[in-house]
C-alpha positions as CSV (number, residue, x, y, z in Angstrom):
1,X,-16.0,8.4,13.7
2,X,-12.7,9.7,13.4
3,X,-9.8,9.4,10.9
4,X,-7.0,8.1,12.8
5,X,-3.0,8.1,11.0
6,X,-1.2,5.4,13.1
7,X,2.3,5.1,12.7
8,X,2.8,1.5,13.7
9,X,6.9,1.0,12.7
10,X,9.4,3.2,10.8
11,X,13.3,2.5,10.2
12,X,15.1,1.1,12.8
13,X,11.5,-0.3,14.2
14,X,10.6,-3.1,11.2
15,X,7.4,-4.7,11.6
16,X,7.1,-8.1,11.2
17,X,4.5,-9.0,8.2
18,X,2.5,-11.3,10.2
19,X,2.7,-8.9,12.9
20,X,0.9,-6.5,11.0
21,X,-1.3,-8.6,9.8
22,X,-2.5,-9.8,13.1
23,X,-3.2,-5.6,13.7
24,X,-4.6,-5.2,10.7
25,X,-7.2,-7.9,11.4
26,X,-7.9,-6.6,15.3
27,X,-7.9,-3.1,13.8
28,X,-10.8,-4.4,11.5
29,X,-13.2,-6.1,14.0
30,X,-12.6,-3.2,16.0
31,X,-14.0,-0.7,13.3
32,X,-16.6,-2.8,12.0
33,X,-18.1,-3.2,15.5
34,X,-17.7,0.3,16.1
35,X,-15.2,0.5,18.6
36,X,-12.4,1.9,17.3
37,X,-12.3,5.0,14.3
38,X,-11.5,4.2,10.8
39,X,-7.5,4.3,10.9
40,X,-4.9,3.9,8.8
41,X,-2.1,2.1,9.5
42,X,2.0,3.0,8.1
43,X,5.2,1.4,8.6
44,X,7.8,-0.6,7.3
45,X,8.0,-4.0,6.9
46,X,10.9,-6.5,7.7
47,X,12.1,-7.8,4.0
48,X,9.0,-10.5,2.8
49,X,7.2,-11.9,-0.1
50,X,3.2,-12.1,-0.3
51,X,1.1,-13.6,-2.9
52,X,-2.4,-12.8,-3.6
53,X,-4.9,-15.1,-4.5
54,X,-4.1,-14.9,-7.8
55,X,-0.4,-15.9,-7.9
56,X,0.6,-18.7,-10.0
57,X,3.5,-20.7,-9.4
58,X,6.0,-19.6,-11.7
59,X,5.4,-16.1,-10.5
60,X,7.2,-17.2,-7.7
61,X,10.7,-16.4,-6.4
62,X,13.2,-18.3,-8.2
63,X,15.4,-18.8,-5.7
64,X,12.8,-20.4,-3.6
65,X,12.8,-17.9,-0.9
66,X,9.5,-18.7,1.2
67,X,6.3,-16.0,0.7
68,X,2.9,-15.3,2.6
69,X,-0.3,-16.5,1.4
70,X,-2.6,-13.7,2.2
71,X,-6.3,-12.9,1.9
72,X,-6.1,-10.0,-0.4
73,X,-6.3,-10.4,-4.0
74,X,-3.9,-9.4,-6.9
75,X,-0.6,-11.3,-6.7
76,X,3.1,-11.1,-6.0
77,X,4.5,-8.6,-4.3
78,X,7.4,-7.3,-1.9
79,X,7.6,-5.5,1.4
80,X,11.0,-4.5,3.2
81,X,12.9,-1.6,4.7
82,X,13.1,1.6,2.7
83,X,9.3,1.2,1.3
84,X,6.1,2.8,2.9
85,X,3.7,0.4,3.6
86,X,0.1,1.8,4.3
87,X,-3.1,0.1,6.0
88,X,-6.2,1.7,5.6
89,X,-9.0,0.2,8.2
90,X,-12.2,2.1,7.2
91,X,-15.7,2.1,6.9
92,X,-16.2,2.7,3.2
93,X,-18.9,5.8,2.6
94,X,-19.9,3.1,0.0
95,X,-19.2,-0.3,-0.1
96,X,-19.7,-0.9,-3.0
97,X,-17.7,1.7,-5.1
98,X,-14.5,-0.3,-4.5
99,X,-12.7,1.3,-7.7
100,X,-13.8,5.0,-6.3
101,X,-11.8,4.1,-3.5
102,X,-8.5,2.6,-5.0
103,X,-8.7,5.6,-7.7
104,X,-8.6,7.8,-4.2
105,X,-5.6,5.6,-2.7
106,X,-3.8,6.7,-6.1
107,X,-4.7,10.0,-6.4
108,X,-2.8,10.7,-2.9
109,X,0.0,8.6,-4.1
110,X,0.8,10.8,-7.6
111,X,0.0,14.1,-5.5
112,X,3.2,12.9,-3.2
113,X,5.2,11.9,-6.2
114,X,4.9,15.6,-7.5
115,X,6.3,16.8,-4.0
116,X,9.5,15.2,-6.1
117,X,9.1,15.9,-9.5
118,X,8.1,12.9,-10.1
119,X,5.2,12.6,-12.8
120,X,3.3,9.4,-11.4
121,X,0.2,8.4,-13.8
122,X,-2.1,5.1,-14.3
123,X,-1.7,2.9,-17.0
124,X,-4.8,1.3,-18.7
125,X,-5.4,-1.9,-18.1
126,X,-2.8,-2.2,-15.1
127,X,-3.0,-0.8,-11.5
128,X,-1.2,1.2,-9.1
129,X,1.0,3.8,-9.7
130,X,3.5,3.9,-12.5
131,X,6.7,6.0,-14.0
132,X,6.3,6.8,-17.9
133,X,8.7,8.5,-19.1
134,X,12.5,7.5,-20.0
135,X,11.2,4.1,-21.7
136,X,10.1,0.8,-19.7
137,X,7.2,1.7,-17.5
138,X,8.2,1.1,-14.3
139,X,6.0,0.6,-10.9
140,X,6.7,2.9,-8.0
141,X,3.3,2.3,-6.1
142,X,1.6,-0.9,-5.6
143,X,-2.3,-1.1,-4.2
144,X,-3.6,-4.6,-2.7
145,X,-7.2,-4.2,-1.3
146,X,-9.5,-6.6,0.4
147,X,-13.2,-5.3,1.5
148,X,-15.1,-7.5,4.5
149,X,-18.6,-6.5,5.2
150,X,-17.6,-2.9,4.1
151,X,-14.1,-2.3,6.0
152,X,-11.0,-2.4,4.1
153,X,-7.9,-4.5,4.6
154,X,-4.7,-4.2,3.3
155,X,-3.8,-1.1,1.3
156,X,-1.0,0.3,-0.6
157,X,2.7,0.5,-0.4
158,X,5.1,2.9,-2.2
159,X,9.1,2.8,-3.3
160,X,10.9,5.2,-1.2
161,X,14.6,4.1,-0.6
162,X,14.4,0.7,-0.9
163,X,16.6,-1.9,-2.9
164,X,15.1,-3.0,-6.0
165,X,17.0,-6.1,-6.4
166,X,14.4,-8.1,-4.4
167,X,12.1,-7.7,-7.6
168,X,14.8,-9.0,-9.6
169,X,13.6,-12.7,-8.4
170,X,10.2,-12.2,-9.3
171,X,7.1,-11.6,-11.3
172,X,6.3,-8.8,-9.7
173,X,2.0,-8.2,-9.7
174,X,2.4,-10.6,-12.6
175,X,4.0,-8.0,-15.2
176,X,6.2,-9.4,-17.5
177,X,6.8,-6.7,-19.3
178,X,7.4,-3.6,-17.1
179,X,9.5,-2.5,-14.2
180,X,10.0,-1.2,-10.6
181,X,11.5,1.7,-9.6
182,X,11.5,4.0,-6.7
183,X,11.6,8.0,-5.5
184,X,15.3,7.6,-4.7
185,X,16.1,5.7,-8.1
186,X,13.9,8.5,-9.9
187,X,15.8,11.5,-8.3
188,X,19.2,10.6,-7.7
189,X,18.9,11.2,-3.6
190,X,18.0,9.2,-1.1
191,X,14.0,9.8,0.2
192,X,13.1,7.4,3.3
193,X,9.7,6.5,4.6
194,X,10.0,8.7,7.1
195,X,10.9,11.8,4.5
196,X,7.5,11.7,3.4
197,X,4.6,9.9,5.4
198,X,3.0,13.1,6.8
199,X,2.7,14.3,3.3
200,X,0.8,10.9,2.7
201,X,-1.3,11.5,5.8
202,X,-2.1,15.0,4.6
203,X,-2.7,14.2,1.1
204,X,-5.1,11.2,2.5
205,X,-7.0,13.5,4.9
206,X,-7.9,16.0,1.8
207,X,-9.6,13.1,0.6
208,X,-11.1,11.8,3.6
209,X,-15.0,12.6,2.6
210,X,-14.6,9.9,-0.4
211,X,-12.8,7.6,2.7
212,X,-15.0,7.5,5.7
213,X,-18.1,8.3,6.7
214,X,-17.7,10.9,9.1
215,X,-15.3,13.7,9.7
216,X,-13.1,14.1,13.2
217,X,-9.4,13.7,13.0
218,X,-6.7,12.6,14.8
219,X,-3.0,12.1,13.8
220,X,-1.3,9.7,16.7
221,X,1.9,9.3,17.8
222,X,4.9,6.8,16.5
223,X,4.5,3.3,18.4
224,X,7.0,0.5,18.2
225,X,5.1,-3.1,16.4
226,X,3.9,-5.3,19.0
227,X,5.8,-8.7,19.5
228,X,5.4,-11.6,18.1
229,X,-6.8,-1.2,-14.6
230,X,-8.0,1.8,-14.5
231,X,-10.4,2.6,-11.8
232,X,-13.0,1.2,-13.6
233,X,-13.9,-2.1,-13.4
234,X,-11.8,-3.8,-10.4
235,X,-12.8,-6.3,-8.1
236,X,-12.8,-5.9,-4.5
237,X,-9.7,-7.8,-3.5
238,X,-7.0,-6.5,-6.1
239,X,-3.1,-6.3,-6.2
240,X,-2.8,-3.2,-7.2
């Protein structure tokens, strides 16, 4: 089948979380009934909280700002203009080789970073990508995965331009002792979503043989959103 980059909502066209979750999930049956090619869905996300399946309460936003339960695993995290937000819907080449396939997700992430000077890396013991040097570690790409009979949900999301602050209220992926930053905090100019997602689509196609199964491409158009640690050793639903 082929490898489809759909780019569901960039700035000014937010998608609404539960939105995109509601296209992720049709996206899915689609691909696992084998009517639609694996695709992998980008945008931006109006401002919201989700929790994982392994948030606990005092993770929570201390302000008491409302979040979305969702079905991936990992915990808290935050989605909102000014970060990219990818979905990758695809037929894994093997199912059960879920760490080969987030190690892949970050691979693509720290070849973009270096489009920036930016040196991202992985820290043992803790997922995603991360910023070393300068002190505090700091988080500037997070993964969240689920796998259903083989198809991936869910996916990855990484600081561009957006505000920070929001983490501020937070436990952010349950990390006490580490930070958040972003490719415009990093370089001292401002880098949108939209500054970089074909490098993500092109850094995700090189990789598409450890993806999908099969090989045919297509890159769509922009739509507007409908209405209304290491790689070893992780789980298959992981905040990431």
């Amino acid at each position: 089948m082929a490898l489809d980059f759909l780019r569901v909502g960039l700035a000014p066209d937010y998608v609404d979380y539960l939105d995109g979750w509601d296209r992720q999930r049709g996206f899915h049956e689609r691909v696992l009934a084998g009517t639609a090619p694996d695709t992998v869905l980008l945008l931006e996300h109006s401002p919201v909280y989700t929790a994982g399946k392994r948030t606990e309460d005092h993770e929570r936003p201390f302000d008491g700002t409302p979040v979305i339960s969702v079905d991936r695993g990992g915990k808290l995290t935050w989605h909102g203009p000014g970060q990219l937000v990818g979905y990758p819907i695809l037929r894994l080449p093997d199912p059960s080789k879920v760490a080969d396939y987030v190690a892949t997700l970050e691979d693509a992430l720290i070849a973009v970073l270096a489009d920036f000077g930016i040196t991202g890396e992985r820290v043992a013991g803790r997922s995603g990508v991360w910023v070393r040097d300068g002190g505090t570690d700091r988080k500037i790409a997070a993964i969240g995965i689920r796998v259903n009979h083989g198809v991936t949900m869910h996916g990855f999301s990484l600081n561009c331009s957006n505000d920070l602050a929001p983490y501020d209220q937070i436990v952010a992926c349950g990390i006490t002792d580490a930070g958040t930053t972003s490719i415009s905090a990093e370089t001292g100019r401002t880098v949108t979503p939209t500054d970089l997602v074909a490098r993500v689509e092109e850094e995700l196609l090189r990789r598409r043989d450890h993806l999908v199964r099969e090989h045919p491409v297509r890159i769509m158009d922009t739509i507007p959103p409908e209405p209304g640690a290491t790689a070893a050793g992780r789980s298959k639903g992981t905040l990431l």
